[in-house]
TIZATI-58670 format. One record per residue (C-alpha): residue number from 1; x, y, z. Coordinates in steps of 0.001 Angstrom, whole numbers. Example, Ala and Ser with C-alpha at 12.3 -4.5 7.8 and 13.67 -1.06 7.14 Angstrom:
BEGIN
resi c1 c2 c3
1 12300 -4500 7800 $
2 13670 -1060 7140 $
END
This chain:
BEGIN
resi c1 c2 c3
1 -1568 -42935 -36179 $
2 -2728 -39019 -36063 $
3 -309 -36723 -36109 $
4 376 -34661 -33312 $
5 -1264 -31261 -33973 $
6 339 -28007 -34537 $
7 -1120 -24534 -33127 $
8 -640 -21850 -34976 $
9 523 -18251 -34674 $
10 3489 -19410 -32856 $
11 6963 -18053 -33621 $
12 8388 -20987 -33481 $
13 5819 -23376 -33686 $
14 5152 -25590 -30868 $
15 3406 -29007 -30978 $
16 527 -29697 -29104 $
17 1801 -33437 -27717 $
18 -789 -36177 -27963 $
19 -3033 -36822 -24808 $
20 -1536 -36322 -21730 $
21 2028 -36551 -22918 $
22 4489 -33870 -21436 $
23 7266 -32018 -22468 $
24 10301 -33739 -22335 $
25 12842 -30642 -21682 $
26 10846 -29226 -18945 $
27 11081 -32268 -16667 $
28 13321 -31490 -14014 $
29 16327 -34016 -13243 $
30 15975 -34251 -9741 $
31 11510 -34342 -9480 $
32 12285 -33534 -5740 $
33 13464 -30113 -6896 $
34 9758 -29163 -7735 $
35 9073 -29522 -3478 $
36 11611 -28471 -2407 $
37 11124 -25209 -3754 $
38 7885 -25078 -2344 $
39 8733 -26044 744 $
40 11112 -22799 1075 $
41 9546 -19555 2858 $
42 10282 -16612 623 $
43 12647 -14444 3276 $
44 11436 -11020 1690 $
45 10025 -9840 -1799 $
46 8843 -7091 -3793 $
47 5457 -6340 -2254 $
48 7558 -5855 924 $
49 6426 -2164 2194 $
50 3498 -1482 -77 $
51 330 -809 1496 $
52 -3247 -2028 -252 $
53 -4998 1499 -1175 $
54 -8262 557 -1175 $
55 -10286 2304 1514 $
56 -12246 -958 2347 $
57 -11061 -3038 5200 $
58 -10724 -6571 5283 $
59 -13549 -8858 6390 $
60 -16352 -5369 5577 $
61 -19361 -5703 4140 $
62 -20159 -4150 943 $
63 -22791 -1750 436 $
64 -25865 -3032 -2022 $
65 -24617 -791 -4437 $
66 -21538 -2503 -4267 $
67 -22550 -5634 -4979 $
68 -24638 -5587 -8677 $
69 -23354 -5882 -11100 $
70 -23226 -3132 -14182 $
71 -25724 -3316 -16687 $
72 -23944 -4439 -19741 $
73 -23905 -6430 -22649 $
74 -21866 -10038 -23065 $
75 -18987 -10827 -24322 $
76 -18232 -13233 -26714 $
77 -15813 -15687 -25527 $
78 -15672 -18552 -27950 $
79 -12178 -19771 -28716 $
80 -11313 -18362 -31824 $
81 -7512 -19694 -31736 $
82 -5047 -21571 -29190 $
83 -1066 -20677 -28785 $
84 1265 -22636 -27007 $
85 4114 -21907 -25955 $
86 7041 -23488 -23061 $
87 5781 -21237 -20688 $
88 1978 -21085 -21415 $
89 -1288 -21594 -23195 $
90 -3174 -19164 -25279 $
91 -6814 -19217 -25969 $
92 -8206 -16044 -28099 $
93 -12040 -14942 -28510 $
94 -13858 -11966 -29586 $
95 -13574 -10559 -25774 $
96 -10198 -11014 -25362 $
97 -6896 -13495 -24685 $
98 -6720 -16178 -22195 $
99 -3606 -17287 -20879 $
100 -2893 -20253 -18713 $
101 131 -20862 -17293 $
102 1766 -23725 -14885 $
103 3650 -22136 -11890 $
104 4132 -25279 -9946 $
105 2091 -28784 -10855 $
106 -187 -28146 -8230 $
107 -280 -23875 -9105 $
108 -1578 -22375 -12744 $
109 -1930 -18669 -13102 $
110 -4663 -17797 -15163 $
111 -4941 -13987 -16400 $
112 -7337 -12348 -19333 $
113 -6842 -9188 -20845 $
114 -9713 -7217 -22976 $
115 -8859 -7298 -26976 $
116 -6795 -10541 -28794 $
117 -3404 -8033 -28773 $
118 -4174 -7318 -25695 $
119 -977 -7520 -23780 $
120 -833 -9820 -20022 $
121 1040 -7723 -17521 $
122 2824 -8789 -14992 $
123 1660 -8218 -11042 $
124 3309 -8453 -7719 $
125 3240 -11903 -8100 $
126 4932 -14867 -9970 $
127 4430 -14130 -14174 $
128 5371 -17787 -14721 $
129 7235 -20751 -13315 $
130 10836 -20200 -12041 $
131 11621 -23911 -11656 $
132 10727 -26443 -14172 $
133 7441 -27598 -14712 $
134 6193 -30642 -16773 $
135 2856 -29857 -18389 $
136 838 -30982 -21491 $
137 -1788 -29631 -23996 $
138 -4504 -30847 -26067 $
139 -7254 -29527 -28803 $
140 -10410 -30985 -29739 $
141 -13471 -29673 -31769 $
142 -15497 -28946 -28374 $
143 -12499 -28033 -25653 $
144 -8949 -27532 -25369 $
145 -7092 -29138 -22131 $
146 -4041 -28231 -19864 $
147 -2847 -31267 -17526 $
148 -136 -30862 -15082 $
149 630 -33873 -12522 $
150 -1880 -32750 -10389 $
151 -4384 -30464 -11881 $
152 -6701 -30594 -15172 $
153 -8429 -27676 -17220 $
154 -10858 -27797 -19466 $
155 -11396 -24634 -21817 $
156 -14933 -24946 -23681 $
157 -14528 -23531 -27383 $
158 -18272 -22614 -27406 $
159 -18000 -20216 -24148 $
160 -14545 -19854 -23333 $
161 -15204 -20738 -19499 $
162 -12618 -22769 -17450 $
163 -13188 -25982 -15353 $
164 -11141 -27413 -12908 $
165 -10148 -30609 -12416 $
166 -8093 -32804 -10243 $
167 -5674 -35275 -12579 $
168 -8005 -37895 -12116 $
169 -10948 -36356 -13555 $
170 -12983 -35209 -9634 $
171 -14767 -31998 -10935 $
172 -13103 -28651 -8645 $
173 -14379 -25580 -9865 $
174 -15876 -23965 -12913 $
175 -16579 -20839 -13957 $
176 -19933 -19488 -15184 $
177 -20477 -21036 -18699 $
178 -23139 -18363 -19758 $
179 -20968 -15621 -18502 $
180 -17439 -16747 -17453 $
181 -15936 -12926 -17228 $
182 -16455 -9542 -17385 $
183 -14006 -6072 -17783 $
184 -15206 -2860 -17678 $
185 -12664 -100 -17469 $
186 -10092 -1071 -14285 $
187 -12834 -3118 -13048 $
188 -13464 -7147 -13524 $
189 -15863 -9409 -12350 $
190 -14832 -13172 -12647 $
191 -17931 -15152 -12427 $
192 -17899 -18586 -10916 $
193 -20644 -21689 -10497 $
194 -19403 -22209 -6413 $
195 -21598 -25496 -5543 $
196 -24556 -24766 -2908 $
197 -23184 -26815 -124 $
198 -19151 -26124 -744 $
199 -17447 -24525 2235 $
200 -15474 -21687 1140 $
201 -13510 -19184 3241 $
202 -10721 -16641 2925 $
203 -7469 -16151 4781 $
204 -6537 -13720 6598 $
205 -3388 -12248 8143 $
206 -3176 -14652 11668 $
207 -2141 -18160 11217 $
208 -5624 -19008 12391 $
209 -7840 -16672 10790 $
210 -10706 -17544 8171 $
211 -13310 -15741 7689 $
212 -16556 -17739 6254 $
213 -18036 -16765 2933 $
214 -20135 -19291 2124 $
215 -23556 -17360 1305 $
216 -21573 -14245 1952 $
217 -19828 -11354 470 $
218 -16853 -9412 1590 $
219 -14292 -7249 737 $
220 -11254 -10342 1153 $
221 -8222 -7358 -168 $
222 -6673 -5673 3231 $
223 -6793 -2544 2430 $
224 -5155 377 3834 $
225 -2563 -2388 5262 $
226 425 -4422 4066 $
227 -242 -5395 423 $
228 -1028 -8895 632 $
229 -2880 -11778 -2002 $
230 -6477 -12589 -1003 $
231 -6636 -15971 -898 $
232 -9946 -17660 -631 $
233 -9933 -21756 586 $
234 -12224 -24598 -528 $
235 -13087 -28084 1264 $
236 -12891 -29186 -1966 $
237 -9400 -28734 -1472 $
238 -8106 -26280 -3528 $
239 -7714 -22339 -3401 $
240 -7675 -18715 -5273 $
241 -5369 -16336 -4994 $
242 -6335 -12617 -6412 $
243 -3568 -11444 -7998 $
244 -4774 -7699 -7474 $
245 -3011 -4675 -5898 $
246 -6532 -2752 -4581 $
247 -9957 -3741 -3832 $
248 -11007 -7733 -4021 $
249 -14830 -8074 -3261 $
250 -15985 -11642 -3136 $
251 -19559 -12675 -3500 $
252 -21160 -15878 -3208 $
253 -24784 -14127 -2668 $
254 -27438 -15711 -5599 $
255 -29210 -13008 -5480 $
256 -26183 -10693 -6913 $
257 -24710 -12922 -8158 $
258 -21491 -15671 -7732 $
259 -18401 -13826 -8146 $
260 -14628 -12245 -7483 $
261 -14661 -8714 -8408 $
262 -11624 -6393 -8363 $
263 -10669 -2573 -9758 $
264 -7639 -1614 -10442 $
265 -5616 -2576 -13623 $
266 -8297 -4034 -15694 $
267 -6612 -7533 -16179 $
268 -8417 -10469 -14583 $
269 -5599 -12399 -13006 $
270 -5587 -15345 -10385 $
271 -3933 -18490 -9445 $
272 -5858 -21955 -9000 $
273 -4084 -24021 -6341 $
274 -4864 -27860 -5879 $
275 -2615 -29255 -3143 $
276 -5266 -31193 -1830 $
277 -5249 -29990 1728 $
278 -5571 -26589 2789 $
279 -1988 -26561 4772 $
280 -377 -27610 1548 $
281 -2212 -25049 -988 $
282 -1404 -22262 1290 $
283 2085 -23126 1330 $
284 1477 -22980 -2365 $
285 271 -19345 -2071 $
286 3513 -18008 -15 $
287 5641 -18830 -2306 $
288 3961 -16657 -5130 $
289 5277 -13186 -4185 $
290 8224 -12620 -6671 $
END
């Protein structure tokens, strides 16, 4: 029998657990408590009173200026190491550090800073999990995995570009494999592979308001009102939140391009939700203000 593999770099180093296994002393003793927790409304929280200071108002169209992208050269965002840690997983390349982490089964927060000492900052949103979460990790030559009850990732080593996956192996979302990700100053373009006929639309402040985007860009941020998450919806069932305190531009426009671009800190930071429905995933989303 292999041995179980050990990442290194760590402090304390951390075993990556064989396929699929999970971490023993993060499993909750009562599994309800994971729900539960998500079932609460958070009654008030830090981003209470801030106002978004972008001077683009939600639903807008964006100028064609707006919407190319800057002439630049790629990055090179083959895994060059993987961390683990209780909280998260670590993927360094050239570009930059990676860093996945499980907020709920069904939430992962994944943020990417420029440089491999690079430090991940924390936003107006959850950092990491604040209830137990049971999660595993696995390297191979070609990919390195994440696998919480409900959702799968896939990191290729040979571009550094992230896949989503429900647990039982139905493909999600992926990002751009010849380009996954770009920073430039406070600005960052996350570039996705959004399938032709998916359905996508974002949330906005009423109950019932979406606002389509398939073939469409926006500006999805609210800005100039209450500082809120963009969150952007699937019929594939799952959801993005933007983790960004200013201007969120989505595009899902060939011709420019198939991306979510913000300015601001710098950091690329967002949370992939897979609850399955959309009532369930947004649910998800309220509960990420800390």
């Amino acid at each position: 029998m292999k041995k179980e593999q050990e990442i290194a770099g760590t402090e304390t180093p951390v075993l990556i657990p064989k396929p699929f296994e999970v971490h023993q002393a993060l499993i909750p003793k009562n599994r309800n408590q994971l729900k539960k927790s998500t079932d609460k409304k958070l009654k008030s929280s830090a981003i209470d009173g801030l106002v978004n200071p972008s001077p683009y108002t939600y639903g807008t169209f964006p100028p064609e200026s707006h919407l190319q992208v800057k002439g630049h050269s790629r990055g090179n965002f083959s895994v060059k190491w993987v961390k683990k840690t209780k909280q998260y997983l670590e993927i360094a390349s050239a570009a930059g550090l990676l860093r996945l982490t499980p907020i709920t089964p069904s939430t992962i927060r994944i943020s990417f800073v420029k440089g491999v000492t690079g430090t991940i900052q924390d936003t107006n949103w959850k950092a990491q999990a604040d209830t137990a979460v049971t999660w595993g990790a696995k390297e191979s030559r070609s990919e390195v995995q994440l696998l919480t009850d409900r959702i799968l990732i896939r990191v290729e080593k040979a571009n550094g570009a992230v896949q989503f996956l429900s647990r039982d192996g139905k493909k999600l979302l992926a990002e751009n494999p010849s380009e996954p990700r770009l920073l430039l100053d406070s600005q960052t373009w996350n570039f996705f592979a959004w399938d032709k006929n998916e359905r996508l639309k974002s949330k906005g402040v009423l109950a019932d308001d979406f606002m389509d985007l398939s073939t469409k860009a926006r500006y999805i941020s609210f800005g100039q009102k209450k500082l809120r998450m963009p969150l952007v919806l699937s019929n594939k069932g799952y959801a993005i939140g933007v983790a960004a305190g200013s201007t969120v531009l989505f595009c899902n426009v060939r011709t420019y391009g198939q991306y979510i671009y913000t300015q601001g800190t710098g950091q690329i930071d967002y949370y992939f939700i897979y609850d399955e429905n959309q009532e369930r995933n947004i649910e998800q989303y309220r509960n990420l203000p800390v």
